[in-house]
C-alpha angles and dihedrals in degrees: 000000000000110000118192113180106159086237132134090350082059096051102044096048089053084057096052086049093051093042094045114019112193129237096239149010087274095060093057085044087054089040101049082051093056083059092049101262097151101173128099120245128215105243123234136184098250096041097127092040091051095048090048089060087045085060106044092049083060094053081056094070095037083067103040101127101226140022095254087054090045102055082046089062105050104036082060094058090049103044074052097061096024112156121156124262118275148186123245143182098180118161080002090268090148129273119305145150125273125192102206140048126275128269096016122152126264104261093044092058089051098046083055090040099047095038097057094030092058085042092050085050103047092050097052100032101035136270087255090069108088127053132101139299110304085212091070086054088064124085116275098008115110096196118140098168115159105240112202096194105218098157122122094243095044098233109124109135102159137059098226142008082249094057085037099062099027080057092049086039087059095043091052094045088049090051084050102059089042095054088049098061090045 
């Protein structure tokens, strides 16, 4: 059984968007295949504009302060791109389910995949698990990486080791002061 739920792919590949946004329309079409999109999608003009809406209306939502603003949010991007669920055999990659119509543009795919997927992912994970680099939160960082939290624990609060440990190295340093005028 092939199970296609727009889950964690759709997420992280929002996050990859948000946290490195490409020049052109190409560079989403080569993204969206490094997170397994393998349909072809009809071009249009204002591709790469679109896609950068799409992506702001998700950050959006990453930054929505609490749970309730959050599912506001995102059931109003997907009432926005509701289709009803299909089949599809595309590329022969086997049968599977679909939730949008064929032959759609690009950001509008994405608008429908990264909607549901975020959705799919907050509801099992956890609506905590989505939100920006805990490093950019301390004193003196500027990081505003989108952090899809994936871990088991559930734990992930930074965007990278480096952010990670510069964020542990302040922390220390600041203990340290404060010890020393103790």
């Amino acid at each position: 059984m092939h199970l296609n739920p727009y889950g964690e792919y759709a997420v992280l590949l929002a996050e990859s968007l948000a946290n490195d946004w490409p020049t052109n329309r190409e560079g989403i079409v080569a993204r969206t295949r490094d997170f397994g999109m393998t349909m072809a999608f009809p071009q249009a003009p204002d591709d790469h504009a679109r896609t950068r809406r799409v992506i702001d209306e998700w950050l959006a939502v990453v930054d929505a302060a609490d749970p309730h603003r959050r599912a506001l949010l995102l059931n109003r991007q997907m009432a926005a791109v509701t289709a009803y669920p299909r089949l599809t055999d595309h590329d022969d990659e086997g049968w599977h389910l679909h939730y949008r119509d064929d032959h759609q543009f690009l950001p509008d795919v994405l608008a429908a995949v990264i909607s549901v997927g975020t959705a799919l992912h907050l509801t099992t994970r956890g609506m905590h698990r989505l939100g920006r680099c805990a490093a950019g939160e301390s004193s003196g960082d500027s990081c505003s990486a989108v952090v899809v939290d994936v871990t088991r624990n559930g734990r992930q609060r930074y965007c990278s080791v480096r952010c990670a440990n510069r964020s542990a190295v302040r922390r220390h340093r600041s203990r340290m002061k404060t010890g020393a005028r103790a």
